[in-house]
ZALO-515130 format. One record per atom (N, C-alpha, C): z, y, x; atom name; residue number from 0; residue in three letters. Coordinates in nm, 3 decimals. Layout:
        up     north      east   at     i    aa
         Z         Y         X   CA   NUM   ALA
...
end
This chain:
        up     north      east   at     i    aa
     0.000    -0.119     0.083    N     0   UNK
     0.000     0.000     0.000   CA     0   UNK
     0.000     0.125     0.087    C     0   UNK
    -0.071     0.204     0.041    N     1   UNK
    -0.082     0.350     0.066   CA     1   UNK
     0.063     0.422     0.092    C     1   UNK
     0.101     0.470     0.170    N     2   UNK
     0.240     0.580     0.219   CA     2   UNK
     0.167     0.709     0.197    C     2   UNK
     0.159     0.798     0.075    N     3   UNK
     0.099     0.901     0.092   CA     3   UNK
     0.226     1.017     0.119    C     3   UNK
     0.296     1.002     0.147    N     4   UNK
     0.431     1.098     0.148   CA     4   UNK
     0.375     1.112     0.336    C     4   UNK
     0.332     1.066     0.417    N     5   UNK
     0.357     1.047     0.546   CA     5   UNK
     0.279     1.225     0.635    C     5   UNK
     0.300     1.256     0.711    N     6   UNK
     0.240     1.380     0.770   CA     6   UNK
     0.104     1.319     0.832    C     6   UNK
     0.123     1.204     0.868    N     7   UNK
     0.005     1.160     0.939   CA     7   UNK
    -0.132     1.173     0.797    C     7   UNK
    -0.085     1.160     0.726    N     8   UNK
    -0.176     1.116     0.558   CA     8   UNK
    -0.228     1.249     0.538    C     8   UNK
    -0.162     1.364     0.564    N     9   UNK
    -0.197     1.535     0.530   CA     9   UNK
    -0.097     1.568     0.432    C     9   UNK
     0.018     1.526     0.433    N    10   UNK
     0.153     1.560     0.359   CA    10   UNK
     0.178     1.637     0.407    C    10   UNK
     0.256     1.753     0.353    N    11   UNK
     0.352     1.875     0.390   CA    11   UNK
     0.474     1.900     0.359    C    11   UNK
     0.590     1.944     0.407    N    12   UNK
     0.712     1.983     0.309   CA    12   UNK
     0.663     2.124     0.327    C    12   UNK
     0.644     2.191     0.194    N    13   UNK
     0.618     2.319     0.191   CA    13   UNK
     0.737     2.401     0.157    C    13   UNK
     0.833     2.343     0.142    N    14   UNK
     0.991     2.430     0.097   CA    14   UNK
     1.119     2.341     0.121    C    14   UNK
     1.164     2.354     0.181    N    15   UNK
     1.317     2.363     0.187   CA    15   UNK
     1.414     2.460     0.237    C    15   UNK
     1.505     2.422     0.139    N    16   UNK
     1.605     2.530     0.124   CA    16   UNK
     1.716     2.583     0.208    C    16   UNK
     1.715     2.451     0.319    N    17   UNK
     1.780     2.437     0.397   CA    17   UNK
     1.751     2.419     0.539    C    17   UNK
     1.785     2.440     0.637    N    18   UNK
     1.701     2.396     0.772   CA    18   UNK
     1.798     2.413     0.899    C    18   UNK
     1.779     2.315     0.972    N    19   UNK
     1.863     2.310     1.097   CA    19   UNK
     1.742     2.314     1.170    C    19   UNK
     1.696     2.374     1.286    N    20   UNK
     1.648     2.383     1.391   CA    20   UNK
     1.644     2.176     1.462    C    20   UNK
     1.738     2.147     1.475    N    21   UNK
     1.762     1.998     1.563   CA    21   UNK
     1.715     1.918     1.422    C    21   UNK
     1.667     1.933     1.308    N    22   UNK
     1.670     1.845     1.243   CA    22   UNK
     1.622     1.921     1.088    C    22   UNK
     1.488     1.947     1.151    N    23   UNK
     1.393     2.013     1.065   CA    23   UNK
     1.353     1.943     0.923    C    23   UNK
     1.259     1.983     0.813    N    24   UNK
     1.271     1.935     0.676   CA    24   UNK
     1.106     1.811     0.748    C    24   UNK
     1.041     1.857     0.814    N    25   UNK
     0.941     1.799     0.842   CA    25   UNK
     0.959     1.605     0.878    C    25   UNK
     1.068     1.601     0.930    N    26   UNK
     1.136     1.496     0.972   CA    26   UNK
     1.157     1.396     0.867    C    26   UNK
     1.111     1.434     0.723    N    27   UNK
     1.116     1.350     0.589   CA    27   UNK
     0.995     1.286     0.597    C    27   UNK
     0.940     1.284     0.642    N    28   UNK
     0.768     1.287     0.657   CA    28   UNK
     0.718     1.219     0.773    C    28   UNK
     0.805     1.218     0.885    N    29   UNK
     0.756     1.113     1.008   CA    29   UNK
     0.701     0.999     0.975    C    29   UNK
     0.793     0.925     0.927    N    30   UNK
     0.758     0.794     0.898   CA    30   UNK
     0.905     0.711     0.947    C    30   UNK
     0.976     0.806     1.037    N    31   UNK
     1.060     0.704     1.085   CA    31   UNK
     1.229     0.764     1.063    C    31   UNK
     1.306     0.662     1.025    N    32   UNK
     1.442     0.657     1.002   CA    32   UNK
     1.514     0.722     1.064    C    32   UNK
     1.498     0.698     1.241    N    33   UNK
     1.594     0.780     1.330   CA    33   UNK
     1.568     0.903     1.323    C    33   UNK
     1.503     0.993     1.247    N    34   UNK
     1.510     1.130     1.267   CA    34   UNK
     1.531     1.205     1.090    C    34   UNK
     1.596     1.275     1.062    N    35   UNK
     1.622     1.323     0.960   CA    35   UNK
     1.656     1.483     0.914    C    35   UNK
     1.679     1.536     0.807    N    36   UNK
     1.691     1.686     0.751   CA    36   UNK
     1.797     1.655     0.712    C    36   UNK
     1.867     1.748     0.759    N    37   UNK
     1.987     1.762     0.727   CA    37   UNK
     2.048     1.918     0.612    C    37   UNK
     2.116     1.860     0.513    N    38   UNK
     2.173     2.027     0.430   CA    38   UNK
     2.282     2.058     0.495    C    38   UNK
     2.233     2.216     0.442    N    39   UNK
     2.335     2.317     0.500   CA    39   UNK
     2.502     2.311     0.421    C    39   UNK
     2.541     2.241     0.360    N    40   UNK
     2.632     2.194     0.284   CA    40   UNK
     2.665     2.285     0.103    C    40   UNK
     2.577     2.322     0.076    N    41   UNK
     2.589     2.354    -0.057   CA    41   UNK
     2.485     2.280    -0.175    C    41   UNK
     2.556     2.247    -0.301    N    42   UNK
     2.422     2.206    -0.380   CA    42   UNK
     2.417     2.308    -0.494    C    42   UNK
     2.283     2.283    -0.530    N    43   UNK
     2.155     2.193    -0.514   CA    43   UNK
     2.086     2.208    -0.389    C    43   UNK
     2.055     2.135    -0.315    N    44   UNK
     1.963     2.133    -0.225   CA    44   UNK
     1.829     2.083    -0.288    C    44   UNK
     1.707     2.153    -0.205    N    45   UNK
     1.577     2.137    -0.288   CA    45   UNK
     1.418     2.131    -0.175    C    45   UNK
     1.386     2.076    -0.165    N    46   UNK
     1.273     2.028    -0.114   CA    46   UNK
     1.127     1.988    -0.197    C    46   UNK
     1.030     2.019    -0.084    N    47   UNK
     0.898     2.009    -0.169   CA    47   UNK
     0.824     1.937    -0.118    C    47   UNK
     0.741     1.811    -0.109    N    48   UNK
     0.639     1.770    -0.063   CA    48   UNK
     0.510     1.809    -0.144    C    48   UNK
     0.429     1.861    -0.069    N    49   UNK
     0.266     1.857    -0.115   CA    49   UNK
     0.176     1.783    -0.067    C    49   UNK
     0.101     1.697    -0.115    N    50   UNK
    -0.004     1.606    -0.101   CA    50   UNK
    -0.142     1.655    -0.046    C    50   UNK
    -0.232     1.638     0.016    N    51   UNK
    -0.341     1.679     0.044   CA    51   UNK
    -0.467     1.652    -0.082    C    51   UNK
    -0.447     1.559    -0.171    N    52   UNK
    -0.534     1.505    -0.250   CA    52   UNK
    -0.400     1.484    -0.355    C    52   UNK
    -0.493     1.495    -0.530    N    53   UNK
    -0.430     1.489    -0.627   CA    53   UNK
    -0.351     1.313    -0.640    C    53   UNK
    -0.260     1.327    -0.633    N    54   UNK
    -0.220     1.162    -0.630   CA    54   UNK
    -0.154     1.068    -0.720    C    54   UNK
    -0.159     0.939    -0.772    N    55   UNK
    -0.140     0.852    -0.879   CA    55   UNK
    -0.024     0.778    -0.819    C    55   UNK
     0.112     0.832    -0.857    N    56   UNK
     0.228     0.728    -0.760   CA    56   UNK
     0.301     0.625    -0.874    C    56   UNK
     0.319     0.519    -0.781    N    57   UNK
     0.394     0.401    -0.906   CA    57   UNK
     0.541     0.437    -0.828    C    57   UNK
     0.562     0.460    -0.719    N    58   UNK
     0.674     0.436    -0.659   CA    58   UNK
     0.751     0.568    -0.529    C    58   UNK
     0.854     0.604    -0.564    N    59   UNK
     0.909     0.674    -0.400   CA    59   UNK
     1.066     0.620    -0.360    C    59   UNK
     1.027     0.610    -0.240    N    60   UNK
     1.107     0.498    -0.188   CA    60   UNK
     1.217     0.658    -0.088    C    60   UNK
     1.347     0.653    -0.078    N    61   UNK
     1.423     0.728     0.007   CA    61   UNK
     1.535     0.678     0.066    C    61   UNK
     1.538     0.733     0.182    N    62   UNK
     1.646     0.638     0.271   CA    62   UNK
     1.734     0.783     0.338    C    62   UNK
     1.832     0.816     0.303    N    63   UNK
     1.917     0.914     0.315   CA    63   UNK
     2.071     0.860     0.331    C    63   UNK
     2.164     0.956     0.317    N    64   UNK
     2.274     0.961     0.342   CA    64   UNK
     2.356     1.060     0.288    C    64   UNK
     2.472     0.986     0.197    N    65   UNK
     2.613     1.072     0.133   CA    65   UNK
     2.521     1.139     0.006    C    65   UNK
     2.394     1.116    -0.044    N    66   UNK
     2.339     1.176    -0.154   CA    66   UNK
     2.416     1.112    -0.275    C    66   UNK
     2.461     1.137    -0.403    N    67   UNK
     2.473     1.108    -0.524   CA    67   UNK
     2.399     1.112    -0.615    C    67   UNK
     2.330     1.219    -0.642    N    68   UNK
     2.295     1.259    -0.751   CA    68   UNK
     2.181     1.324    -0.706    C    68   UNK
     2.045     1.265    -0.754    N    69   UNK
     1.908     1.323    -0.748   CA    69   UNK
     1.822     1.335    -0.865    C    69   UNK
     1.728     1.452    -0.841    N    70   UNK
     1.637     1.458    -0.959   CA    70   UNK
     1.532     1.457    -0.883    C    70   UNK
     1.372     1.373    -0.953    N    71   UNK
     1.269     1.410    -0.902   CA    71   UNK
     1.149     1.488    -0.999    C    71   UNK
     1.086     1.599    -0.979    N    72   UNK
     1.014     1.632    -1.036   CA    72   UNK
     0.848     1.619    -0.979    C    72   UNK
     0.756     1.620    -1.122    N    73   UNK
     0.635     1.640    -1.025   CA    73   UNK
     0.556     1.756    -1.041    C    73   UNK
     0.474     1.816    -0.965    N    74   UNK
     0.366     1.927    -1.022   CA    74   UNK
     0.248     1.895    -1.017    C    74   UNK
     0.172     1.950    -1.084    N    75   UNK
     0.030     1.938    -1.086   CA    75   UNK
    -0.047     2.025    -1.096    C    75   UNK
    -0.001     2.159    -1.049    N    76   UNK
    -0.081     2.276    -1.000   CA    76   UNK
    -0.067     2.290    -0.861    C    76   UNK
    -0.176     2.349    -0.813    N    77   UNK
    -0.185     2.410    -0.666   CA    77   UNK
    -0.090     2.494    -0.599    C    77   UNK
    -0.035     2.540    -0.720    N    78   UNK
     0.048     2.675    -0.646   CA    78   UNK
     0.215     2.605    -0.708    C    78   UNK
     0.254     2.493    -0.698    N    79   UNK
     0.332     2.443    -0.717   CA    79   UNK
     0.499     2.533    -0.776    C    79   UNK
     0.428     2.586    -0.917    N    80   UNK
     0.512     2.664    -0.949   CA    80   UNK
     0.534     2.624    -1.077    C    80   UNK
     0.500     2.499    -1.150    N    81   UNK
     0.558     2.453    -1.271   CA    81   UNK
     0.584     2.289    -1.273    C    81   UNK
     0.656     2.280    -1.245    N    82   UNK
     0.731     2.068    -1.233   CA    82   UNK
     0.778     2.027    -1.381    C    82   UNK
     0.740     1.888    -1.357    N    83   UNK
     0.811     1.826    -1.505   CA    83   UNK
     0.948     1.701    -1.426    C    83   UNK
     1.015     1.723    -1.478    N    84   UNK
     1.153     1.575    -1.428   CA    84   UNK
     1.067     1.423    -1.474    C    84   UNK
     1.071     1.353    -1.339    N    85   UNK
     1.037     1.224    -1.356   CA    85   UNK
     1.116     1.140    -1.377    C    85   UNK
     1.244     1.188    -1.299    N    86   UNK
     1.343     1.058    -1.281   CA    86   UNK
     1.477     1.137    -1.213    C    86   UNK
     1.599     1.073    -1.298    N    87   UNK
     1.696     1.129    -1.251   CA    87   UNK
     1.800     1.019    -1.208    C    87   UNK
     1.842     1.029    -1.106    N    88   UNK
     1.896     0.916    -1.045   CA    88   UNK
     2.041     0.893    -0.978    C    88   UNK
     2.174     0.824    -0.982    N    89   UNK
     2.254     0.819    -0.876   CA    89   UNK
     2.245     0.725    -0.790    C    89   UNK
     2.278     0.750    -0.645    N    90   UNK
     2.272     0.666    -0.552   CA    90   UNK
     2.401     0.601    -0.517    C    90   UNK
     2.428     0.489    -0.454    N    91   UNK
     2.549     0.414    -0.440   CA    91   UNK
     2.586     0.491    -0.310    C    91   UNK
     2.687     0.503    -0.296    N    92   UNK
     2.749     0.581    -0.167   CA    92   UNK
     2.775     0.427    -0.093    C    92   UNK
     2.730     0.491     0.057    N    93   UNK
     2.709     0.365     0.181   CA    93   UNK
     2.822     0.408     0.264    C    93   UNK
     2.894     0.338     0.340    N    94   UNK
     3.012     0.350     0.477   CA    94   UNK
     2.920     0.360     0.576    C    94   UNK
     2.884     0.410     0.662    N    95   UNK
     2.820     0.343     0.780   CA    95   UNK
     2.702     0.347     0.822    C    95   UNK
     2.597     0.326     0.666    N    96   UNK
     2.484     0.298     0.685   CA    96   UNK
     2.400     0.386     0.566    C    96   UNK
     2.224     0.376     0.639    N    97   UNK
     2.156     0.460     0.544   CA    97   UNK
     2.167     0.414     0.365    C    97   UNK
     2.118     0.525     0.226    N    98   UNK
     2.101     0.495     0.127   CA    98   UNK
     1.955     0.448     0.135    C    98   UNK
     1.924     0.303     0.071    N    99   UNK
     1.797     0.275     0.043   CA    99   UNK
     1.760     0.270    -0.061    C    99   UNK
     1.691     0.337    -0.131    N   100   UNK
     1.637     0.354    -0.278   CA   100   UNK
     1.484     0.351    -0.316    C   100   UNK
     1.487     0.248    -0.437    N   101   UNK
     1.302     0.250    -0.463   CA   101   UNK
     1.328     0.333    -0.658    C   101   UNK
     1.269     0.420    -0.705    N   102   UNK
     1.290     0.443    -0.784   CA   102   UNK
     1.128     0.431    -0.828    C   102   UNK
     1.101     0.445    -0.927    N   103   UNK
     0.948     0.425    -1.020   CA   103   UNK
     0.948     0.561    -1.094    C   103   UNK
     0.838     0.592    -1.042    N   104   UNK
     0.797     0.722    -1.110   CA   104   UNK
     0.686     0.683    -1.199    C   104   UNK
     0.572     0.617    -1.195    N   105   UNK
     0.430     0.575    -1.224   CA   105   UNK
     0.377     0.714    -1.310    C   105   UNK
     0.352     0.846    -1.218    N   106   UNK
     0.321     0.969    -1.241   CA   106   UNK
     0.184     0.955    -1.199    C   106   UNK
     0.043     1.072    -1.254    N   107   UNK
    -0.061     1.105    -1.225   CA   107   UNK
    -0.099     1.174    -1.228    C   107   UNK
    -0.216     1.226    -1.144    N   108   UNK
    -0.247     1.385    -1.117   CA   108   UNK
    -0.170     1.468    -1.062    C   108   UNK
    -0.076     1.441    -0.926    N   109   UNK
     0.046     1.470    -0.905   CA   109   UNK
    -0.012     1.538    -0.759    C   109   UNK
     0.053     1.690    -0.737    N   110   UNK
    -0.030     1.734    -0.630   CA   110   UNK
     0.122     1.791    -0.550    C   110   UNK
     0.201     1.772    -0.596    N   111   UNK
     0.390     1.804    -0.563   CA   111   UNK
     0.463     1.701    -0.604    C   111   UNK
     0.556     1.663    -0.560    N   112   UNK
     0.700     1.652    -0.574   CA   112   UNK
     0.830     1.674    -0.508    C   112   UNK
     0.892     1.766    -0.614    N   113   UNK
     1.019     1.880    -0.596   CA   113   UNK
     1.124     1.761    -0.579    C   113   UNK
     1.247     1.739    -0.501    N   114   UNK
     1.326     1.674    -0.475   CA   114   UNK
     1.462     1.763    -0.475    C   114   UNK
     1.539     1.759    -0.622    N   115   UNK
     1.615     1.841    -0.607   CA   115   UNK
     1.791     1.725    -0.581    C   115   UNK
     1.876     1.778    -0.504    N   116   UNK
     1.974     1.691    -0.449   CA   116   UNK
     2.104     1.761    -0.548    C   116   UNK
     2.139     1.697    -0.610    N   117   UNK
     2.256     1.766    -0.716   CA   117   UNK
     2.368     1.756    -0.647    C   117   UNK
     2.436     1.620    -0.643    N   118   UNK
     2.487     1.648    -0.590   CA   118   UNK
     2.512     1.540    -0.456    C   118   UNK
     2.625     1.551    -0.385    N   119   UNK
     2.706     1.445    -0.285   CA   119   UNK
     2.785     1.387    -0.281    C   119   UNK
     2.812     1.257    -0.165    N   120   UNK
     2.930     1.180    -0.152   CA   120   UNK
     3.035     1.321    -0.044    C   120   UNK
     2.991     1.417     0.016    N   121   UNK
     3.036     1.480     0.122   CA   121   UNK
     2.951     1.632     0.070    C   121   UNK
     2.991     1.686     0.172    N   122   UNK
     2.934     1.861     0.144   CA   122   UNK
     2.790     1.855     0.234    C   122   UNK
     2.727     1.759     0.396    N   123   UNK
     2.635     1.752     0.418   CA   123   UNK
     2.559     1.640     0.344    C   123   UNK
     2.447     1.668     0.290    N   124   UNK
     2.373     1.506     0.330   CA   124   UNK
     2.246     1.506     0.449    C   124   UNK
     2.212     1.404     0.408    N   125   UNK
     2.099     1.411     0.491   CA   125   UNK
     1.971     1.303     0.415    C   125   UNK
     1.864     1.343     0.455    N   126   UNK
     1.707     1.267     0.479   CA   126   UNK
     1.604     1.189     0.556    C   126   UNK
     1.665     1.071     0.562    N   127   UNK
     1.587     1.007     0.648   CA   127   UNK
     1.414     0.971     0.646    C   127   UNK
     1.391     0.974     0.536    N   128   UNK
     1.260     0.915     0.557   CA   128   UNK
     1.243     0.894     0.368    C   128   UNK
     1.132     0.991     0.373    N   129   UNK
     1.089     0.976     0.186   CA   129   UNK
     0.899     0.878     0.165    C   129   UNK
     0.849     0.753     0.142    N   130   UNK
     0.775     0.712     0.103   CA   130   UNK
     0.733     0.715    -0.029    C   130   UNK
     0.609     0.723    -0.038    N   131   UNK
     0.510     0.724    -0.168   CA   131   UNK
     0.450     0.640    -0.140    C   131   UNK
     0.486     0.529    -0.270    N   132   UNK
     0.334     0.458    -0.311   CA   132   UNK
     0.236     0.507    -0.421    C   132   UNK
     0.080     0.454    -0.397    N   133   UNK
    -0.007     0.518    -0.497   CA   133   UNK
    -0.052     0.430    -0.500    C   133   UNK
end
């Protein structure tokens, strides 16, 4: 299956709200686990991926840390200024180790998705690595 979330694919994070220099929003998008975005410790925290091509997703897969409470929205304009809620979700809080989550969106015509972080297990979280299937 297709990873269209990946930077290598022509993915972008075009917004986040938050940003550390050592551990930029771009780092959702590598492809790889050991590097991550970290929040500045207030919620909502909010992030944007944009797609290079309009895209048909069954699935987004996220592997983070101390998250609880997520919403995902999608857009389907260019100027990514109107989202609909796909899926609202809690995550199991982990000791130790990353959150792994597959949630089902099966959205289309999808040229954004807004990742808003409600709330936490802690005041930071973090982002390891966000996949799209299409």
């Amino acid at each position: 299956m297709l990873d269209a979330a990946l930077s290598s694919y022509g993915a972008q994070v075009v917004l986040a709200i938050s940003s550390d220099e050592n551990h930029p929003p771009e780092n959702i998008i590598d492809g790889k686990t050991e590097t991550f975005w970290i929040s500045t410790g207030m919620f909502p925290q909010e992030f944007i991926i944009r797609f290079p091509d309009n895209m048909n997703i069954i699935t987004v897969s996220i592997h983070s840390y101390n998250i609880k409470r997520m919403r995902i929205e999608k857009g389907t304009s260019e100027d990514a200024d109107k989202f609909e809620a796909v899926a609202d979700t809690e995550f199991e809080q982990t000791e130790g180790s990353l959150q792994a989550n597959d949630i089902s969106v099966n959205v289309s015509n999808t040229t954004h998705l807004r990742f808003l972080i409600l709330s936490g297990y802690d005041h930071f979280v973090s982002v390891h690595k966000v996949s799209v299937q299409s």
